[in-house]
FIGU-751355 format. One record per residue (C-alpha): y, z, x; residue in three letters. Coordinates in steps of 0.05 Angstrom, whole numbers, plus 5000, padded with zeros to 4 digits. Last residue first. Layout:
BEGIN
YZXala...
This chain:
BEGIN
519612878145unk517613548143unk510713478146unk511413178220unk514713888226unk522114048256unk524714748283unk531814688291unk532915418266unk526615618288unk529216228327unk532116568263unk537517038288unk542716418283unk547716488349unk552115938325unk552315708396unk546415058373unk550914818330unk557014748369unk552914528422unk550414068379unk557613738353unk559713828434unk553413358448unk555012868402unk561712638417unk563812128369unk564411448393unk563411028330unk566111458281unk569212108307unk573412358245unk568812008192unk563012308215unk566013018229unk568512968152unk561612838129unk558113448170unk563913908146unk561713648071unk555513738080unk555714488107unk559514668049unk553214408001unk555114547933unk561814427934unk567415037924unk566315317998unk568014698025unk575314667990unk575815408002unk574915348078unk579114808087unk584115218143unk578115258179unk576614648200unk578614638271unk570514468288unk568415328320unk572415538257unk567915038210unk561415208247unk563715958239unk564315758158unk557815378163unk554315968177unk552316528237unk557817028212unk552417618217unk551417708149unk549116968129unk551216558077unk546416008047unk549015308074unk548215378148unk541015348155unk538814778102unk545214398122unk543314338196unk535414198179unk538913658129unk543013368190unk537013388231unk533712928196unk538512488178unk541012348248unk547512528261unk551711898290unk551511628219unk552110828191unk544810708227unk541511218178unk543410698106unk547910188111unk553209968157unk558909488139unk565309188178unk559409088240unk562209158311unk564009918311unk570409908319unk571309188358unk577409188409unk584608898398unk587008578460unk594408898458unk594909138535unk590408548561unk597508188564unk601608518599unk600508308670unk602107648640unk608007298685unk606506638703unk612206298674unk616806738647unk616807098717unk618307858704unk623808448706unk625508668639unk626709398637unk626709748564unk629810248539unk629210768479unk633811098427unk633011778380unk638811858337unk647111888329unk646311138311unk638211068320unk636810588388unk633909988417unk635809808486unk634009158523unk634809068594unk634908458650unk631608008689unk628907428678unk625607038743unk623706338728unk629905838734unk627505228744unk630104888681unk637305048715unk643605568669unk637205778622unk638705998556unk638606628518unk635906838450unk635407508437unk631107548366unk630708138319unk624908428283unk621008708225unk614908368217unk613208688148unk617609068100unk614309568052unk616810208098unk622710438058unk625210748112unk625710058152unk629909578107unk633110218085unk636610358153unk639309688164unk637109308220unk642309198268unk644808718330unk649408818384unk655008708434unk657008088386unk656407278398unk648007378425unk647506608455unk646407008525unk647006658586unk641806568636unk641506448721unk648306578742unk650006958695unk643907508712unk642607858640unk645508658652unk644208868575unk641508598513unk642709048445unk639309308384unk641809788334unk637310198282unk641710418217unk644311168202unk641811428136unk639712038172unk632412028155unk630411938226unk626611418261unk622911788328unk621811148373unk614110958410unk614910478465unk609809848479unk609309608552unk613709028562unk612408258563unk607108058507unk605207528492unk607906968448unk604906368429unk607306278348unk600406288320unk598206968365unk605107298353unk602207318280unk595507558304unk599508118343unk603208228294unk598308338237unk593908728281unk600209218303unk601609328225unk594209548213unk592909998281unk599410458255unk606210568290unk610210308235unk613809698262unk620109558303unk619008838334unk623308508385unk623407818405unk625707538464unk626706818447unk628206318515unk632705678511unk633205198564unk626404788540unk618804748554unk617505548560unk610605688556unk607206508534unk613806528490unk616607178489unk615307898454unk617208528456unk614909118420unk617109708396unk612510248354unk616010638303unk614211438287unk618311658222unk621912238221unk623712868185unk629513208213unk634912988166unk631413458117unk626913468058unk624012788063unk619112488014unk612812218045unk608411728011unk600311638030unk597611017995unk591210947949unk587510427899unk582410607873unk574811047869unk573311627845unk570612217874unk575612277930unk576312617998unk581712308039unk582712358112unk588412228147unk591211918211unk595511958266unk597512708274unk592612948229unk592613108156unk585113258123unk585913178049unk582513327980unk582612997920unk577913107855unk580613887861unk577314517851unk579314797916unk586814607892unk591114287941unk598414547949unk599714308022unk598713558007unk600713457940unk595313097902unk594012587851unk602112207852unk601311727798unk602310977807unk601610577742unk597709857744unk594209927677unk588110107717unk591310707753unk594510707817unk593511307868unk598811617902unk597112127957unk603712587966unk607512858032unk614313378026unk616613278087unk620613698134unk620114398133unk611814218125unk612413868183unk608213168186unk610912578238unk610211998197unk606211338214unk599511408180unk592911128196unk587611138143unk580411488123unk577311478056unk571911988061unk567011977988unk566112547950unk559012707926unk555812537856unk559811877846unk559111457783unk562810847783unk569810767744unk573010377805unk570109937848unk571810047888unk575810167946unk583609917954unk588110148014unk596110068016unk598310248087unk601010918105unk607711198111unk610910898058unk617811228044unk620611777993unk628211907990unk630211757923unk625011417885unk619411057906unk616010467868unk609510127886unk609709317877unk602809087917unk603408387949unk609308527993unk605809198022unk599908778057unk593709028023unk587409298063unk581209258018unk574209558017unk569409367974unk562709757950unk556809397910unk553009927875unk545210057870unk543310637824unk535910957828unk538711497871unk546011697857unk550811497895unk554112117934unk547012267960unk548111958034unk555111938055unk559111328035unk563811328092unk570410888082unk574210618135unk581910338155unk583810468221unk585709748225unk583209408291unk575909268242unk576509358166unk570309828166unk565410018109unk560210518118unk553410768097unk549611158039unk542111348029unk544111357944unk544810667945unk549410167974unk551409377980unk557209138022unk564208908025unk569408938082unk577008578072unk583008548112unk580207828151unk576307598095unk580307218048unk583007157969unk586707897976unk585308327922unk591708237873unk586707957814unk581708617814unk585209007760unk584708427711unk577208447717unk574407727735unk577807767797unk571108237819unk565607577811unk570907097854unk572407697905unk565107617925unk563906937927unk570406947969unk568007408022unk560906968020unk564406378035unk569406578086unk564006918116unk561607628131unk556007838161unk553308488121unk548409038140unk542009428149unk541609648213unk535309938241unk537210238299unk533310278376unk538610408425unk537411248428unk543311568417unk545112188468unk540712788484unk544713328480unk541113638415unk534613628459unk536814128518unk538614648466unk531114638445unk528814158391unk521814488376unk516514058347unk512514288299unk504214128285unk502614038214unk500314548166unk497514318093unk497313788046unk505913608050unk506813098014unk511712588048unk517912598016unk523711998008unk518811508046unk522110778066unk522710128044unk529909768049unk530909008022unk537108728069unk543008568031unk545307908051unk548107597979unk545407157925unk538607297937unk538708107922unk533908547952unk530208977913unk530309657939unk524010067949unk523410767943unk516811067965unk512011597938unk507711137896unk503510827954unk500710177932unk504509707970unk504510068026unk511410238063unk513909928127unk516210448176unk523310768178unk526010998251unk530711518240unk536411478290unk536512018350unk539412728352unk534613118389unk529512648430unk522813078409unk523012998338unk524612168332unk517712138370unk514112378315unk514511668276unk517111748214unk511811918156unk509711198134unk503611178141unk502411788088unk496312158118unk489212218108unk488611698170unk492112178215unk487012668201unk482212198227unk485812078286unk485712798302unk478112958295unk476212318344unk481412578392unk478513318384unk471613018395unk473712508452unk477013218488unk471013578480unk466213068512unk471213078565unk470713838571unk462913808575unk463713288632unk468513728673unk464114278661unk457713918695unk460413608752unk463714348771unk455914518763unk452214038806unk459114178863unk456514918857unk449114838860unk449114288921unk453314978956unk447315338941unk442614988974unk445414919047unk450114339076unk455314199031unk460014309093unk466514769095unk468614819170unk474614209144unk478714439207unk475313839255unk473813269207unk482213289196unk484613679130unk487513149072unk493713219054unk499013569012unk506513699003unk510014088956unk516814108942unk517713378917unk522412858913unk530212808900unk533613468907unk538113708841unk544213268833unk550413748827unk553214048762unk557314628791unk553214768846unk546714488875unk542414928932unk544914808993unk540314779041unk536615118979unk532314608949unk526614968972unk520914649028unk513014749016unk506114519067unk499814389040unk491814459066unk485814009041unk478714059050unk477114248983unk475414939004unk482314999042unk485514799111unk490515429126unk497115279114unk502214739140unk507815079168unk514315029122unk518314359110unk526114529125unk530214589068unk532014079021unk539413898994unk542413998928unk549713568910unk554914038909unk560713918855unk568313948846unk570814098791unk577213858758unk578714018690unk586013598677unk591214028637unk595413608584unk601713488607unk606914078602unk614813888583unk620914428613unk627214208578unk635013958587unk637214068656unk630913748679unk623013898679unk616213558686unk610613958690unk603513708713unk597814158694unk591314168731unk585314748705unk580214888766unk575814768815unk578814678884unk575815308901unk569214878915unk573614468964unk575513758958unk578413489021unk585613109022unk588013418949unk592712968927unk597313168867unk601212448840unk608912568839unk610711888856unk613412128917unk606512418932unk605013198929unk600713458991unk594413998986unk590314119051unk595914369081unk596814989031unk602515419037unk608014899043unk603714538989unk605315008947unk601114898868unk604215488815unk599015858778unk597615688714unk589815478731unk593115048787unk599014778762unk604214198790unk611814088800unk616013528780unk623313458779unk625412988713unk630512398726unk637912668698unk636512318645unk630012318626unk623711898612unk617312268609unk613612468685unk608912028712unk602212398737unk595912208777unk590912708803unk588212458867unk582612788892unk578612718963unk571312858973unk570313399012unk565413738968unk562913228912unk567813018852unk568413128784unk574512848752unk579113058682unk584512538681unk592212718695unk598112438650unk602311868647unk607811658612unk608712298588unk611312468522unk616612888503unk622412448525unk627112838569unk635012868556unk642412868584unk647812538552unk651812178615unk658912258637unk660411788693unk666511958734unk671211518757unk675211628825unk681711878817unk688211298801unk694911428833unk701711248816unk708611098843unk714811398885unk717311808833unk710312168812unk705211968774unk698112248764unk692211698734unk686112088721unk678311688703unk673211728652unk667311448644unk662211258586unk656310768604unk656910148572unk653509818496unk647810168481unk651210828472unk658810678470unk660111198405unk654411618437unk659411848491unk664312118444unk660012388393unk656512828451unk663613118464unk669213078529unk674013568538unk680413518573unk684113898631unk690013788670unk692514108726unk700013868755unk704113998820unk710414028845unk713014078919unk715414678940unk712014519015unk709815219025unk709615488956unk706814888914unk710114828851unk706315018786unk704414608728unk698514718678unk696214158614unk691414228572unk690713418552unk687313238475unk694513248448unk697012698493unk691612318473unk686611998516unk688311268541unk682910758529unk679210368590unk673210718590unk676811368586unk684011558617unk685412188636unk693612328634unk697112638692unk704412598690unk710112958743unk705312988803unk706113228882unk700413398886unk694313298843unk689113688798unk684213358744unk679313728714unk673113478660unk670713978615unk663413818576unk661713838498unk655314288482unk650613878437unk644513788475unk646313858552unk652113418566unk651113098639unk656713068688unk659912588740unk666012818780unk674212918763unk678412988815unk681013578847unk686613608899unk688912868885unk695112658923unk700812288882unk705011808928unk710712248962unk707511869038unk708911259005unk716811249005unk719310808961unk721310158962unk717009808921unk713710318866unk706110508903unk699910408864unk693910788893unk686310768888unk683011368896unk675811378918unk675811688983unk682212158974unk677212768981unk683213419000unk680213819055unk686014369053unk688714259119unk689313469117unk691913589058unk697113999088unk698213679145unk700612989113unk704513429049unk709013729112unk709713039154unk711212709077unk716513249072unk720313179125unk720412459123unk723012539052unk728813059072unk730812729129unk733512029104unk737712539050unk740312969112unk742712419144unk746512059088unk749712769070unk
């Protein structure tokens, strides 16, 4: 009995030997446990063992387990035992060694993993006993799988010359698992196995060694995972020939005159695409040698010819001082001050105004007014118009002219001083008294009936005045205010939030005869399933009344709006005080935050503040940060990150991750920090942020490295990868240096529009009245995106005016002339003077 019992487990240790080494088994990362004394070769074998795995939106995942010989398997997740009850459990016995074995199964959910988000990754591991110990599989990493929408970055439109190379650059959106990238040639798939000239770099940027004309085309990058499939936006490539001469030809025969000329074509090639035409000429002259010039003035007759040419060209001199002489004194019957003629011929150019004559009754002139910088304007409203004047046709080639450089701006500096002059005579009204007492959110200026602007520069915050909505004779003094949400109490109930800033103009109560454009940034992301989006206006006794649902506007309206991704438009006719308010109708609507991080630009002690700000992602709350981090020296030390923040009542969490212990330690006492859900929905709350402080282990430690993740419970989430030198480390920097809009925070009169005046009123003259074959402002509004306004233009008296206004304040200061023209101009009107403009006329 004693023999055959010290058999039995050698025997079967020399069986279970061979056959894992038979079946393959991977025993690489298990770590076993042996109970002293017993024999190791009956220590728990793995046959399958669990490996890593990604959960695809909400669909929980299956993790297996399978070992030999095994009484207990149980899966054990970062660190905590699964229960019993969450195990499906199988047992057999192996038929060639009869030794038992176990399969166990469990299933892992998305609400399991994000529990940990932001603080480990989740993993899971099997432990299988047997009698003679236990054994531990390898871990396996179970990761919730995803790709941002956004690219981080996407392909440029380039035109390049014929063998020229191209490199179209292209980082795909975050993603777990990392996104595969493949590229589009006018939708068709980009293989450069079947094209040599064509190679894809490892950081997925397209390379095309030599540009060829077939080259020309649409680019799309696509990024794509487990999860989604995400497009960039497609880059127009086209690549160009420049034009090159042909050989000269034989000179010709030597001529009367004595001369003879040789020709080459711009044909070797000829230009393609856009190319430069040939520089110089294609005609070439010169003087014939003594030898071919055979023509002499030698005999009578020719002495008669060359007496006679003398005499016709001076008879058509004399004629051309005459018609000089008859022309200037026309001129001198006429208004001076009829805009120069020169405006005419360079298609959509500023008006150039003359001075006026004292005595000429026609013009308007504006008195200026001492106690502030208005600029006194003189200018003629109408020429008469005593008969026929020469035109001037702008051809196709004319409304693509860009902007001349010589304006005549009429505008305001603003000082401390004068800004609080100014707010001094408007706090006399009670409604005025919560304007702000400085400069900095603040643009004032002086109008009449020719209109402007007013600009609160780095804010997205303007006004446009266009030209007739004051009425003429009437001189108003226009402000416009940005307010920071603390100082202006508006109330929302239930589940509305802020998503704009709080903008006065005014003042209120004046006359207007045209709507005014009040344009401002707003931070949600509109759906009409998931918002329900209101312009609130406050009244003079300091109510707040919701003046128009967005999505149920009335033609008739004194309120209209233009909703865009990042900003909206608002027409008005009276002046206030205005905020955009969203009401959610869903979990699903959301609010776009920005995420910064900021550190000291110097660091004279052990401790180091990162400090991270989750803002509305509008130009006004990033200018008061950024002047903010400006007084405390910080800079910035990551690019900025946009976050999706859901109404879901669940709270935004902040944590710091992999900091180097031997170089920092981290004063932050829990795994993370939170910002309650309110404190950010609500949207009035400035300079929302939390603070990492850690401290150096050495004063000469430089080099920080480490991550920060900022995430929605059950929500949208974002990382960041610190890796920089505190010290000397500002590659980020020029990323927040706010730029000028425009320069001036007021513009009056022609220099506030990109469209010329005159042309704007030849526009409106032939686009207003309707026309049969579609050639009218409603095409111009289809061919613009404007269509879906249609009714609210087609209830003011000039449609076309109103299109023209909103274009302004949509593309104000570096709106795109030449595709407005070419809009214009491809309206196919059947009237060929359609841009047809007289001196009379002006």
């Amino acid at each position: 009995m004693a023999v055959r019992s010290g058999l039995w487990p050698a025997f079967l240790g020399i069986v279970l030997a061979a056959w894992l080494r038979g079946s393959g088994a991977q025993q690489s990362a298990t770590v076993a446990n042996p109970v002293p004394g017993s024999n190791p070769d009956l220590l728990p074998h793995f046959l399958v063992e669990p490996e890593d795995v990604y959960i695809v939106k909400n669909k929980p995942v299956l993790l297996v387990c399978k070992a030999m010989p095994a009484t207990q398997i149980f899966f054990k997740c970062n660190g905590e035992w699964v229960r019993q009850v969450d195990h499906v459990i199988e047992r057999s016995m192996d038929g060639s060694s009869g030794l038992p074995a176990m399969e166990v199964r469990i299933n892992v959910s998305r609400q399991q993993v994000e529990k940990v988000f932001g603080l480990e990754e989740y993993w899971c591991q099997c432990v299988a006993w047997s009698s003679s110990g236990t054994t531990k599989s390898q871990k396996a990493y179970i990761r919730i799988a995803y790709l941002r929408k956004n690219f981080e970055q996407e392909p440029l439109a380039k035109e390049v010359s014929l063998e020229q190379g191209i490199v179209l650059p292209c980082r795909p959106p975050e993603g777990i698992p990392p996104a595969e990238v493949e590229w589009l040639r006018n939708e068709d798939l980009v293989d450069p196995s079947l094209d040599p000239n064509v190679y894809i770099t490892r950081e997925h940027s397209l390379v095309v060694r030599q540009a060829r004309l077939a080259d020309t085309a649409n680019y799309t990058c696509v990024a794509k995972n487990i999860v989604a499939r995400r497009r960039s936006a497609s880059a127009a490539v086209i690549v160009y020939v420049d034009g090159s001469w042909s050989p000269w030809s034989k000179w010709s025969a030597c001529g009367l005159d004595c001369t003879h000329w040789r020709s080459r074509e711009c044909s070797d090639p000829a230009p393609r695409n856009g190319g430069e035409e040939c520089r110089g000429t294609d005609l070439d002259t010169r003087n014939c040698t003594s030898d071919l010039c055979v023509h002499t003035a030698s005999g009578p007759e020719d002495v008669a010819l060359y007496v006679g040419l003398i005499a016709v060209a001076v008879c058509l001199l004399l004629l051309l001082l005459v018609l000089i002489l008859v022309y200037c004194r026309k001129k001198e019957g006429l208004d001076s001050d009829v805009a120069d003629s020169s405006i005419l011929t360079s298609g959509f150019q500023p008006v150039s105004i003359k001075p006026s004559k004292a005595d000429n009754p026609h013009l308007l002139t504006i008195q200026p007014d001492l106690n502030t910088t208005t600029t006194t304007y003189q200018g003629s409203l109408c020429p008469r118009q005593d008969g026929p004047s020469p035109k001037f046709q702008l051809t196709n080639g004319h409304l693509l002219s860009p902007l001349g450089g010589g304006r005549h701006t009429l505008h305001h500096s603003s000082p401390t001083s004068e800004a609080e002059d100014f707010v001094s005579r408007l706090s006399t009204q009670n409604y005025f008294r919560s304007l702000p007492r400085g400069s900095s959110n603040m643009a004032y200026g002086t109008f009449n009936f020719l209109g402007g602007r007013l600009m609160i520069p780095n804010t997205g915050v303007s006004l446009l005045i266009p030209p007739d909505a004051i009425p003429r004779g009437k001189i108003y003094e226009v402000y416009l205010t940005l307010h920071k949400p603390e100082d202006v109490r508006l109330p929302l109930a239930g589940c509305q939030t802020l998503l704009s800033p709080i903008v006065s103009c005014g003042p209120p109560g004046v006359l207007l005869t045209r709507p005014v454009i009040l344009a401002m940034d707003h931070c949600g992301e509109p759906s009409p399933e998931s918002w329900s989006l209101h312009l609130k206006k406050q009244s003079c006794e300091g109510s707040w009344e919701d003046v128009l649902h967005l999505g149920e506007e009335a033609p008739s309206h004194l309120y209209y709006c233009q909703l865009e991704a990042g900003a909206c438009y608002v027409f008005t006719e009276q002046l206030g005080r205005f905020a955009l308010v969203g009401e959610a109708l869903s979990v699903a609507a959301a609010k776009r935050l920005k995420l910064l991080l900021f550190a000291p630009v110097a660091c004279t002690s052990l401790e180091y503040n990162i400090r991270v700000y989750c803002l509305h992602d509008t130009h006004d709350a990033l200018k008061e940060v950024v002047q903010l981090e400006k007084q405390l020296g910080g800079q910035l030390i990551q690019e900025p990150r946009i976050l999706h923040f859901k109404d879901s009542y669940h709270n935004l969490r902040l944590s710091i991750h992999d900091v180097p212990s031997s170089l920092w330690k981290s004063k932050l006492l829990v795994s993370y920090q939170e910002i309650p859900f309110y404190h950010i929905w609500n949207g009035t709350q400035q300079y929302l942020h939390c603070t990492f402080t850690l401290e150096r282990v050495s004063p000469s430690t430089s080099d920080l490295a480490c991550k920060v993740w900022v995430w929605q419970v059950e929500g949208d989430g974002q990382s960041f990868n610190i890796n920089f030198n505190i010290t000397k480390d500002t590659r980020f920097a020029e990323l927040l240096a706010l730029e000028s809009e425009g320069g001036l925070p007021a513009l009056v009169g022609p220099s506030a529009f990109k469209i010329p005046f005159l042309i704007r009123q030849k526009i409106i003259t032939s686009l207003d009245p309707p026309c049969s074959r579609g050639a009218d402002w409603r095409t111009l509004a289809q061919k613009l995106h404007l269509d879906s306004h249609l009714s609210f233009f087609a209830s003011k008296p000039s449609p076309t005016a109103m299109i023209l206004n909103l274009w302004e304040a949509r593309h104000f200061p570096n709106g795109n002339l030449s595709q407005l023209a070419a809009a214009v101009a491809g309206l196919g009107q059947p009237d060929a003077g359609l841009f047809t403009v007289s001196e009379a006329e002006c």
